[in-house]
N, C-alpha and C positions, 0 to 999 in steps of 0.2 A: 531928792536923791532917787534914781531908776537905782532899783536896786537886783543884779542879776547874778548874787554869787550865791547861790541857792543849793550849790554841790557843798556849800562849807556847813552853813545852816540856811532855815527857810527864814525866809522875810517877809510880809507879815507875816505872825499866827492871825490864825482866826479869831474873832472879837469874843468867841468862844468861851478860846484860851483863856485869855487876859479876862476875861470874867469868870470863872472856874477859879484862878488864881486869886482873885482877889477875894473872889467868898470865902475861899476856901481859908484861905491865912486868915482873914476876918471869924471865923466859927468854929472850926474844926482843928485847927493846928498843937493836935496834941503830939504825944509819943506814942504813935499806935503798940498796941498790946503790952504796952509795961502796967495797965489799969486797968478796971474797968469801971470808970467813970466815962458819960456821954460819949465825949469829945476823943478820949483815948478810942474809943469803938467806932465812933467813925471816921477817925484815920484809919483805925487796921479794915474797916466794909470799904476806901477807898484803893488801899491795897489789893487786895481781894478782885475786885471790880476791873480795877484795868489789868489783874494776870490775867481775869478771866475773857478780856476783848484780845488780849494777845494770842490766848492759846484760840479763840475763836479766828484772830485773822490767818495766826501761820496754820493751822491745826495740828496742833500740838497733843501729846498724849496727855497732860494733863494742863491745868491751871500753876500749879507749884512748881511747876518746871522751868516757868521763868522767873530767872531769878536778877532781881533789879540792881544796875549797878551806874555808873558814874556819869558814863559815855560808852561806846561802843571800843574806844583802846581799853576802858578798866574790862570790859569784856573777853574780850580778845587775850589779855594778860593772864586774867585770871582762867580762860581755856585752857593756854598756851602753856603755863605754869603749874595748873591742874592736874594735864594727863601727859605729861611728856615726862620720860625718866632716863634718865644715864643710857646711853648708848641705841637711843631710840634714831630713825628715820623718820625725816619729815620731807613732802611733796608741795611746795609750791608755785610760783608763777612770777614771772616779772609786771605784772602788772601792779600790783600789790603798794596799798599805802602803807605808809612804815607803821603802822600801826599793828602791820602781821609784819612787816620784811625786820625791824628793829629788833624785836622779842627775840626774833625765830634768828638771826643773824646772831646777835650776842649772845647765843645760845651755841652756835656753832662754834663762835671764837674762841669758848670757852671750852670746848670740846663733849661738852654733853651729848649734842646731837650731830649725825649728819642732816646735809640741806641736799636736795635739788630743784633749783627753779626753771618750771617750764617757760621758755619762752613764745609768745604771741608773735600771731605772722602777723603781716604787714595790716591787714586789716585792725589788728589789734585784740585776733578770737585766738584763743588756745585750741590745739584738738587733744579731746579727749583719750582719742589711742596713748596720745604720749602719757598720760599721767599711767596709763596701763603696762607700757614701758619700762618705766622709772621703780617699780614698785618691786622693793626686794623682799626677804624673807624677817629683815629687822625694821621695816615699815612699818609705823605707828597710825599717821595721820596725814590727810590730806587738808590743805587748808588754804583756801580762795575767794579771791572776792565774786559778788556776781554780776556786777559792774563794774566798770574800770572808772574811777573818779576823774581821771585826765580824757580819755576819748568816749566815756558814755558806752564802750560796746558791751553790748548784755554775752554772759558768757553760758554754755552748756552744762550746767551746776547738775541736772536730772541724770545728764549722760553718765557725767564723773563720779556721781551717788554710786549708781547701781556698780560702777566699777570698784569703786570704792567697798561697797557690800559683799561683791564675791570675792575681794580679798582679806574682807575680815580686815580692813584698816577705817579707822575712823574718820568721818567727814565733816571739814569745819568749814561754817560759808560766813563770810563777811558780807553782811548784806547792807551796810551806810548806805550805800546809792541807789538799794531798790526798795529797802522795807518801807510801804506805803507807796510804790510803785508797779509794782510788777507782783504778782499774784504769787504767794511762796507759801507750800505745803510741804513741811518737814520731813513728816511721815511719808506721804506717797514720793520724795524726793531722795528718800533717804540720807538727810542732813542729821547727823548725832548734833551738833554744836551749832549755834545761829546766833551771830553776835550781833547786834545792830545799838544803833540810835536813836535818843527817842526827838531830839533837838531839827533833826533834817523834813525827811515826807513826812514823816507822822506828826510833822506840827507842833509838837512837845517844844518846851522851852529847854536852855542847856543844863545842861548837869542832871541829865537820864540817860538812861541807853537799859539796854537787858541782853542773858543769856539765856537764850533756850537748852537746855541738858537735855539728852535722851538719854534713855535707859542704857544704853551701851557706855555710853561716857561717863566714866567713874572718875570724876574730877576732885582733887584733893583741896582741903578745905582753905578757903580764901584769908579770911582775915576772923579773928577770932575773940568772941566778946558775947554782950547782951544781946539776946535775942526775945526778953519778954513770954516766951509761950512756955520757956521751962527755963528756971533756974538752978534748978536744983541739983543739973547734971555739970560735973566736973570740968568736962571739954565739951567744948557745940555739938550740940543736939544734930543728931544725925540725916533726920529729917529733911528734905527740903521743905521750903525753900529757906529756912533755917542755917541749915547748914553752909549756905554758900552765903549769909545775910547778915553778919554779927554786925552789931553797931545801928544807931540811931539811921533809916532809910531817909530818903528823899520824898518826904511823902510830899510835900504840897507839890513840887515837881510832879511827879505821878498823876498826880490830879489834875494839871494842866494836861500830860499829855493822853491823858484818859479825854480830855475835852478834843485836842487835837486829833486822835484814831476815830473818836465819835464824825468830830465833822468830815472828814473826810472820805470814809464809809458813806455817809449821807448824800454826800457830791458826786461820789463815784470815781474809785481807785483808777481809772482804766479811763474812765473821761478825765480826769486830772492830766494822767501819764500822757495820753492823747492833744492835750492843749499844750504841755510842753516841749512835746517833739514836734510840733509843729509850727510854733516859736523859733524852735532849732531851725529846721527847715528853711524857714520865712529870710533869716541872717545870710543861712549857706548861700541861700539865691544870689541875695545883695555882697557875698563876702567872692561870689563867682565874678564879677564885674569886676573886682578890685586887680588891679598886676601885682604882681611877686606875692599874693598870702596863699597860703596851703594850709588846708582845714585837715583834720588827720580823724581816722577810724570810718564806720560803715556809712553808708548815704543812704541804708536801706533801715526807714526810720523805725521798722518791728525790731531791728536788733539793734537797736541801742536807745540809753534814758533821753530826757534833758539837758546835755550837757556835752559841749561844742569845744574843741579846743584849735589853736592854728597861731601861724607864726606870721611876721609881714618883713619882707625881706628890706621896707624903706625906713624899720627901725625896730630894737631888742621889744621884747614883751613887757619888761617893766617903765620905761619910756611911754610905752602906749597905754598901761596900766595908769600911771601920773598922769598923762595927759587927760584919759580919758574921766579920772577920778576931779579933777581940781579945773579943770578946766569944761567939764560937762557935766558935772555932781553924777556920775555913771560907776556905780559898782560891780567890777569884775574881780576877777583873782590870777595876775598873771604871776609868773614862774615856776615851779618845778610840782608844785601840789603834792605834797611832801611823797611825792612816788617817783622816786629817779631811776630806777629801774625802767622801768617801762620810758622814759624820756630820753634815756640811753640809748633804747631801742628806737626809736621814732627818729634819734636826732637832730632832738633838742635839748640835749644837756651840753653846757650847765646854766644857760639863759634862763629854756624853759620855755613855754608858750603863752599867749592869752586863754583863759578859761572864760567861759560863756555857760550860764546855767540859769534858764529862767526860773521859774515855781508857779505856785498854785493862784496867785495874785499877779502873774507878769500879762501885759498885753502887749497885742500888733504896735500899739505905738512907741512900748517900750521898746522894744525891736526895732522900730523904723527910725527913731531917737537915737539908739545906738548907728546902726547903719550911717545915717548921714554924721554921725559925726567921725566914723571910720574915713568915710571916702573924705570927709575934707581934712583930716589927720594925713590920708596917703596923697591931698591934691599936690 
Protein backbone atom coordinates (compact mmCIF):
# COMPACT_ATOMS: atom_id res chain seq x y z
CA UNK A 1 0.00 0.00 0.00
CA UNK A 2 1.58 3.76 -1.00
CA UNK A 3 0.08 5.20 1.50
CA UNK A 4 -0.87 9.11 1.08
CA UNK A 5 -3.73 10.15 3.43
CA UNK A 6 -1.46 11.61 5.88
CA UNK A 7 -3.97 14.98 6.33
CA UNK A 8 -6.40 12.07 8.18
CA UNK A 9 -3.28 10.59 10.32
CA UNK A 10 0.52 9.89 9.59
CA UNK A 11 1.45 6.64 8.28
CA UNK A 12 4.33 5.18 9.38
CA UNK A 13 5.08 6.40 12.93
CA UNK A 14 8.64 6.31 13.51
CA UNK A 15 10.01 2.86 14.73
CA UNK A 16 10.54 5.17 17.49
CA UNK A 17 7.05 5.23 18.25
CA UNK A 18 6.16 1.68 18.23
CA UNK A 19 9.01 1.10 20.36
CA UNK A 20 8.27 3.63 23.13
CA UNK A 21 4.90 1.95 22.95
CA UNK A 22 5.80 -1.29 23.42
CA UNK A 23 8.31 -0.66 26.47
CA UNK A 24 6.21 1.35 27.74
CA UNK A 25 3.02 -1.01 28.08
CA UNK A 26 5.53 -3.68 28.96
CA UNK A 27 7.04 -1.53 32.41
CA UNK A 28 5.52 1.32 33.25
CA UNK A 29 1.63 1.11 32.46
CA UNK A 30 0.39 2.14 35.70
CA UNK A 31 -2.32 4.71 36.88
CA UNK A 32 -0.05 7.72 37.04
CA UNK A 33 -0.42 9.51 40.37
CA UNK A 34 -3.13 7.59 42.10
CA UNK A 35 0.24 5.82 44.05
CA UNK A 36 3.27 6.07 44.79
CA UNK A 37 4.75 2.87 43.80
CA UNK A 38 7.56 2.72 40.83
CA UNK A 39 5.44 2.19 38.02
CA UNK A 40 2.61 4.65 39.10
CA UNK A 41 5.60 7.61 39.13
CA UNK A 42 6.67 6.74 36.08
CA UNK A 43 3.66 7.10 34.36
CA UNK A 44 2.88 10.48 36.12
CA UNK A 45 7.38 11.57 34.93
CA UNK A 46 5.95 10.37 31.52
CA UNK A 47 3.06 12.98 31.74
CA UNK A 48 5.19 15.49 32.97
CA UNK A 49 7.81 14.98 30.10
CA UNK A 50 5.70 15.30 27.03
CA UNK A 51 3.63 18.69 28.67
CA UNK A 52 7.01 19.68 29.00
CA UNK A 53 8.06 19.05 24.99
CA UNK A 54 4.85 20.60 24.20
CA UNK A 55 5.06 23.79 26.16
CA UNK A 56 8.75 23.70 24.64
CA UNK A 57 7.51 23.25 21.00
CA UNK A 58 4.48 25.82 20.98
CA UNK A 59 6.11 28.05 23.77
CA UNK A 60 3.65 28.14 25.94
CA UNK A 61 3.45 29.94 29.33
CA UNK A 62 3.60 26.97 31.30
CA UNK A 63 3.95 22.99 31.02
CA UNK A 64 0.35 22.59 32.87
CA UNK A 65 -1.36 24.34 30.46
CA UNK A 66 -1.55 21.58 28.32
CA UNK A 67 -3.92 19.80 29.02
CA UNK A 68 -4.28 16.10 27.33
CA UNK A 69 -7.34 14.98 25.75
CA UNK A 70 -8.71 12.38 23.23
CA UNK A 71 -8.10 14.00 19.86
CA UNK A 72 -8.10 17.44 18.71
CA UNK A 73 -12.40 17.40 18.23
CA UNK A 74 -12.38 16.26 22.31
CA UNK A 75 -10.28 19.65 22.23
CA UNK A 76 -11.97 21.75 20.38
CA UNK A 77 -15.36 20.65 22.52
CA UNK A 78 -14.11 20.98 25.33
CA UNK A 79 -12.79 24.91 24.34
CA UNK A 80 -15.87 25.51 22.66
CA UNK A 81 -18.16 24.30 25.59
CA UNK A 82 -15.63 25.82 28.23
CA UNK A 83 -15.77 29.47 27.55
CA UNK A 84 -18.81 30.25 25.42
CA UNK A 85 -22.00 31.25 27.35
CA UNK A 86 -25.69 32.35 26.54
CA UNK A 87 -25.73 35.03 24.23
CA UNK A 88 -22.10 35.12 23.37
CA UNK A 89 -20.66 35.91 19.52
CA UNK A 90 -18.52 33.68 17.77
CA UNK A 91 -16.15 34.57 14.48
CA UNK A 92 -15.34 31.86 12.21
CA UNK A 93 -14.59 30.85 8.76
CA UNK A 94 -15.69 28.58 6.01
CA UNK A 95 -12.84 26.69 5.82
CA UNK A 96 -13.31 24.97 8.93
CA UNK A 97 -13.56 20.97 9.80
CA UNK A 98 -16.65 20.11 11.45
CA UNK A 99 -14.91 19.55 14.27
CA UNK A 100 -15.26 23.71 15.04
CA UNK A 101 -18.16 24.21 12.28
CA UNK A 102 -20.45 21.07 14.31
CA UNK A 103 -20.08 22.49 17.95
CA UNK A 104 -20.19 26.03 16.98
CA UNK A 105 -23.32 25.32 14.46
CA UNK A 106 -25.50 23.34 17.09
CA UNK A 107 -24.75 25.96 19.26
CA UNK A 108 -26.39 28.47 17.07
CA UNK A 109 -29.43 26.24 16.39
CA UNK A 110 -30.06 26.09 19.63
CA UNK A 111 -29.89 29.78 20.14
CA UNK A 112 -27.00 30.12 22.55
CA UNK A 113 -24.81 31.81 20.39
CA UNK A 114 -24.59 34.03 17.34
CA UNK A 115 -22.23 32.55 14.34
CA UNK A 116 -20.43 34.49 11.62
CA UNK A 117 -18.40 32.69 9.03
CA UNK A 118 -15.69 34.43 7.18
CA UNK A 119 -15.57 33.31 3.95
CA UNK A 120 -12.07 32.47 1.89
CA UNK A 121 -11.33 33.97 -1.47
CA UNK A 122 -10.61 31.94 -4.28
CA UNK A 123 -7.24 31.19 -3.26
CA UNK A 124 -8.72 29.75 -0.30
CA UNK A 125 -6.85 32.68 2.32
CA UNK A 126 -9.20 34.58 4.69
CA UNK A 127 -8.32 38.33 5.23
CA UNK A 128 -7.76 39.25 8.34
CA UNK A 129 -9.59 43.00 8.03
CA UNK A 130 -12.78 40.86 7.80
CA UNK A 131 -12.51 39.18 11.04
CA UNK A 132 -11.93 43.02 12.26
CA UNK A 133 -15.10 43.77 10.64
CA UNK A 134 -17.39 41.13 11.93
CA UNK A 135 -16.48 41.90 15.58
CA UNK A 136 -19.18 43.42 17.68
CA UNK A 137 -19.61 44.57 21.18
CA UNK A 138 -21.11 40.71 22.27
CA UNK A 139 -18.04 38.95 20.71
CA UNK A 140 -16.66 36.22 22.68
CA UNK A 141 -14.07 34.44 20.47
CA UNK A 142 -12.48 33.96 17.37
CA UNK A 143 -11.95 30.43 16.22
CA UNK A 144 -9.82 29.10 13.10
CA UNK A 145 -8.04 26.64 11.76
CA UNK A 146 -4.51 27.42 10.55
CA UNK A 147 -4.67 25.22 7.63
CA UNK A 148 -7.36 24.40 5.66
CA UNK A 149 -7.45 20.22 5.63
CA UNK A 150 -8.96 20.27 1.98
CA UNK A 151 -6.53 22.89 0.16
CA UNK A 152 -3.53 22.93 2.59
CA UNK A 153 -3.55 26.94 2.37
CA UNK A 154 -1.73 28.15 5.61
CA UNK A 155 -3.88 30.92 6.92
CA UNK A 156 -2.65 34.50 8.83
CA UNK A 157 -3.50 33.15 12.55
CA UNK A 158 -0.51 36.08 13.74
CA UNK A 159 -2.50 38.82 12.02
CA UNK A 160 -5.94 37.78 13.44
CA UNK A 161 -4.24 37.19 17.15
CA UNK A 162 -3.19 40.61 17.47
CA UNK A 163 -6.70 41.70 16.27
CA UNK A 164 -8.07 39.64 18.15
CA UNK A 165 -6.06 41.05 21.37
CA UNK A 166 -7.13 44.74 20.82
CA UNK A 167 -10.53 43.59 21.00
CA UNK A 168 -10.28 41.85 24.08
CA UNK A 169 -11.92 38.62 22.29
CA UNK A 170 -10.39 35.49 22.60
CA UNK A 171 -8.39 33.46 20.13
CA UNK A 172 -8.95 29.83 19.22
CA UNK A 173 -6.56 28.11 16.62
CA UNK A 174 -7.16 24.72 15.28
CA UNK A 175 -3.91 23.58 14.54
CA UNK A 176 -4.60 19.42 13.15
CA UNK A 177 -2.71 20.32 9.87
CA UNK A 178 0.22 22.30 11.28
CA UNK A 179 1.09 21.23 14.82
CA UNK A 180 4.58 19.53 13.88
CA UNK A 181 4.45 21.46 10.70
CA UNK A 182 4.84 24.87 10.74
CA UNK A 183 6.55 26.70 13.63
CA UNK A 184 3.53 28.02 16.27
CA UNK A 185 4.36 30.29 19.26
CA UNK A 186 1.23 30.85 21.36
CA UNK A 187 2.41 33.70 23.25
CA UNK A 188 4.11 35.77 20.63
CA UNK A 189 0.84 34.94 18.38
CA UNK A 190 -1.30 35.68 20.71
CA UNK A 191 -3.45 32.18 20.61
CA UNK A 192 -5.51 31.97 24.26
CA UNK A 193 -6.72 28.18 23.02
CA UNK A 194 -4.56 25.71 20.52
CA UNK A 195 -6.34 22.48 20.03
CA UNK A 196 -4.34 20.02 17.96
CA UNK A 197 -3.46 16.38 17.48
CA UNK A 198 -1.36 14.26 18.75
CA UNK A 199 -2.06 11.23 15.98
CA UNK A 200 -1.29 13.61 12.55
CA UNK A 201 2.62 15.50 12.26
CA UNK A 202 3.45 14.92 15.70
CA UNK A 203 3.63 11.12 14.97
CA UNK A 204 1.75 10.21 18.01
CA UNK A 205 -0.59 7.33 17.65
CA UNK A 206 -4.66 7.84 17.78
CA UNK A 207 -6.53 8.59 20.66
CA UNK A 208 -4.12 12.01 21.89
CA UNK A 209 -4.64 15.35 20.99
CA UNK A 210 -4.05 18.43 23.76
CA UNK A 211 -5.35 21.88 24.61
CA UNK A 212 -3.21 24.54 25.13
CA UNK A 213 -5.28 27.18 27.93
CA UNK A 214 -3.78 30.50 28.36
CA UNK A 215 -4.31 32.55 31.06
CA UNK A 216 -7.11 34.52 29.54
CA UNK A 217 -9.29 31.46 28.86
CA UNK A 218 -11.17 30.69 31.90
CA UNK A 219 -12.58 27.36 30.50
CA UNK A 220 -15.15 25.62 32.53
CA UNK A 221 -14.61 22.27 33.89
CA UNK A 222 -14.63 19.39 31.35
CA UNK A 223 -15.60 16.24 32.73
CA UNK A 224 -15.23 15.53 36.31
CA UNK A 225 -13.75 12.68 38.50
CA UNK A 226 -10.26 11.26 39.96
CA UNK A 227 -7.58 13.08 39.37
CA UNK A 228 -4.96 11.30 41.89
CA UNK A 229 -3.01 14.44 43.24
CA UNK A 230 -5.89 15.49 45.73
CA UNK A 231 -8.76 13.74 46.74
CA UNK A 232 -9.86 15.09 49.41
CA UNK A 233 -11.47 18.03 47.67
CA UNK A 234 -15.25 17.76 46.94
CA UNK A 235 -15.33 19.08 43.23
CA UNK A 236 -12.02 18.90 40.83
CA UNK A 237 -9.23 20.42 42.11
CA UNK A 238 -8.89 23.70 40.48
CA UNK A 239 -5.49 23.55 39.45
CA UNK A 240 -4.57 22.79 36.14
CA UNK A 241 -3.84 20.61 34.61
CA UNK A 242 -6.28 18.90 37.04
CA UNK A 243 -8.84 20.54 36.38
CA UNK A 244 -9.58 20.05 32.80
CA UNK A 245 -8.14 16.09 33.44
CA UNK A 246 -10.52 14.01 35.71
CA UNK A 247 -10.44 10.53 34.79
CA UNK A 248 -7.75 7.72 34.08
CA UNK A 249 -5.43 9.80 31.02
CA UNK A 250 -4.01 8.18 27.95
CA UNK A 251 -0.85 7.68 29.38
CA UNK A 252 0.88 4.91 27.15
CA UNK A 253 -0.47 7.00 24.23
CA UNK A 254 1.36 10.20 25.53
CA UNK A 255 4.32 8.24 25.57
CA UNK A 256 4.28 7.21 22.02
CA UNK A 257 3.76 10.57 21.05
CA UNK A 258 6.34 12.03 23.49
CA UNK A 259 8.50 9.40 21.13
CA UNK A 260 6.86 10.89 17.98
CA UNK A 261 7.56 15.19 18.80
CA UNK A 262 11.06 13.62 20.01
CA UNK A 263 11.89 12.30 16.43
CA UNK A 264 10.71 14.78 14.58
CA UNK A 265 12.46 17.74 16.49
CA UNK A 266 15.60 15.49 15.63
CA UNK A 267 14.86 15.46 11.62
CA UNK A 268 13.85 18.87 11.49
CA UNK A 269 10.18 20.49 11.65
CA UNK A 270 10.90 22.65 8.65
CA UNK A 271 12.83 19.97 6.62
CA UNK A 272 9.94 17.45 7.07
CA UNK A 273 7.27 20.43 5.99
CA UNK A 274 9.81 21.16 3.10
CA UNK A 275 9.95 17.30 1.72
CA UNK A 276 6.17 17.36 1.74
CA UNK A 277 5.36 20.36 -0.21
CA UNK A 278 7.46 19.35 -2.46
CA UNK A 279 5.89 16.01 -3.01
CA UNK A 280 3.00 18.22 -3.54
CA UNK A 281 4.60 20.08 -5.97
CA UNK A 282 6.26 17.01 -7.91
CA UNK A 283 1.97 15.57 -8.60
CA UNK A 284 0.78 19.41 -9.36
CA UNK A 285 3.54 19.14 -12.34
CA UNK A 286 2.21 15.71 -13.51
CA UNK A 287 -1.61 16.61 -12.40
CA UNK A 288 -0.78 19.81 -15.11
CA UNK A 289 -0.47 17.43 -18.18
CA UNK A 290 -3.67 15.72 -17.38
CA UNK A 291 -7.12 17.61 -19.37
CA UNK A 292 -10.24 18.45 -17.39
CA UNK A 293 -8.49 18.08 -13.53
CA UNK A 294 -8.34 21.36 -11.44
CA UNK A 295 -6.06 21.28 -8.44
CA UNK A 296 -7.68 24.12 -5.95
CA UNK A 297 -5.68 26.65 -3.38
CA UNK A 298 -2.03 28.44 -3.59
CA UNK A 299 0.77 27.10 -5.95
CA UNK A 300 3.00 29.24 -3.85
CA UNK A 301 4.41 26.19 -1.77
CA UNK A 302 5.50 28.90 1.58
CA UNK A 303 1.64 29.10 1.93
CA UNK A 304 0.45 26.21 2.17
CA UNK A 305 1.15 22.34 4.14
CA UNK A 306 1.22 18.90 2.36
CA UNK A 307 -1.89 18.44 1.04
CA UNK A 308 -3.25 18.63 -2.58
CA UNK A 309 -6.83 18.62 -3.38
CA UNK A 310 -8.55 18.57 -7.16
CA UNK A 311 -11.27 17.24 -8.98
CA UNK A 312 -11.09 15.31 -12.82
CA UNK A 313 -13.85 16.08 -14.88
CA UNK A 314 -13.41 12.26 -16.76
CA UNK A 315 -14.89 10.92 -13.33
CA UNK A 316 -16.56 11.79 -9.56
CA UNK A 317 -13.68 11.72 -6.82
CA UNK A 318 -14.97 8.68 -5.10
CA UNK A 319 -14.69 6.56 -8.54
CA UNK A 320 -11.19 7.58 -8.67
CA UNK A 321 -10.70 7.08 -4.83
CA UNK A 322 -11.89 2.98 -5.54
CA UNK A 323 -9.97 2.96 -8.46
CA UNK A 324 -7.09 4.01 -7.20
CA UNK A 325 -7.42 2.11 -3.67
CA UNK A 326 -8.26 -1.64 -5.16
CA UNK A 327 -6.94 -1.50 -8.17
CA UNK A 328 -3.24 0.27 -7.36
CA UNK A 329 -3.17 -0.54 -3.37
CA UNK A 330 -2.97 3.66 -3.35
CA UNK A 331 -4.37 5.50 -0.30
CA UNK A 332 -5.95 8.74 -0.78
CA UNK A 333 -9.08 10.28 0.91
CA UNK A 334 -11.58 11.42 -1.74
CA UNK A 335 -14.95 13.32 -0.85
CA UNK A 336 -15.86 16.18 1.18
CA UNK A 337 -13.09 15.77 4.26
CA UNK A 338 -15.60 16.38 6.54
CA UNK A 339 -15.30 20.50 5.71
CA UNK A 340 -18.39 21.24 3.38
CA UNK A 341 -18.28 24.66 3.90
CA UNK A 342 -15.30 25.44 2.39
CA UNK A 343 -16.28 22.75 -0.75
CA UNK A 344 -19.36 24.82 -1.12
CA UNK A 345 -17.27 27.38 -1.69
CA UNK A 346 -14.72 25.77 -4.31
CA UNK A 347 -17.58 23.88 -6.03
CA UNK A 348 -17.25 20.74 -5.08
CA UNK A 349 -20.13 19.95 -3.08
CA UNK A 350 -21.64 17.40 -2.74
CA UNK A 351 -19.08 14.85 -4.72
CA UNK A 352 -16.14 16.55 -2.99
CA UNK A 353 -12.66 16.18 -4.40
CA UNK A 354 -9.64 13.90 -4.39
CA UNK A 355 -7.27 14.51 -1.30
CA UNK A 356 -3.54 13.99 -1.71
CA UNK A 357 -1.39 14.29 1.36
CA UNK A 358 1.98 12.82 1.57
CA UNK A 359 4.04 12.62 5.18
CA UNK A 360 7.12 12.27 6.78
CA UNK A 361 7.97 8.67 5.13
CA UNK A 362 6.21 9.46 1.50
CA UNK A 363 8.89 9.46 -1.63
CA UNK A 364 9.37 10.66 -5.37
CA UNK A 365 8.28 7.30 -6.21
CA UNK A 366 5.41 7.40 -4.30
CA UNK A 367 4.41 10.35 -6.26
CA UNK A 368 5.47 9.08 -9.45
CA UNK A 369 3.28 5.62 -8.76
CA UNK A 370 0.45 7.80 -8.06
CA UNK A 371 0.94 9.91 -11.20
CA UNK A 372 1.00 7.27 -13.73
CA UNK A 373 -1.67 5.61 -12.39
CA UNK A 374 -3.78 8.90 -12.77
CA UNK A 375 -2.96 9.37 -16.34
CA UNK A 376 -3.87 5.94 -17.17
CA UNK A 377 -7.17 6.25 -15.00
CA UNK A 378 -7.91 9.55 -17.31
CA UNK A 379 -6.22 7.55 -20.60
Amino acid sequence: MIYLDNAATSFPKPEAVYQALDRFARTDLANPGRAGHKMALAAERALDDARHLLNQLFAGEAPERFIFTLNCTDALNMAFKGVLSAGDHVITTDLEHNSVSRPLRAMELTGKIALTRIKADATGSVDPDAFRKAITPKTRLIAMTHASNVLGTVQPIADVGRIAREHEVLFLVDAAQTAGVLPIRVQEMLIDLLAFPGHKSLLGPTGTGALYVGPRAKVAVWREGGTGGDSSSETQPRELPSFLEGGTPNVLGVAGLAAGIKYFREHGMLRIHAHETALIERLWQRLDELPGVTVFGHRDLSRRVGTLSFVSEALPAAEIGGILDQAFDIAIRPGLHCAPYIHRNIGTFPDGAVRVSPGAFSTEEDIDRLASALAEIHA
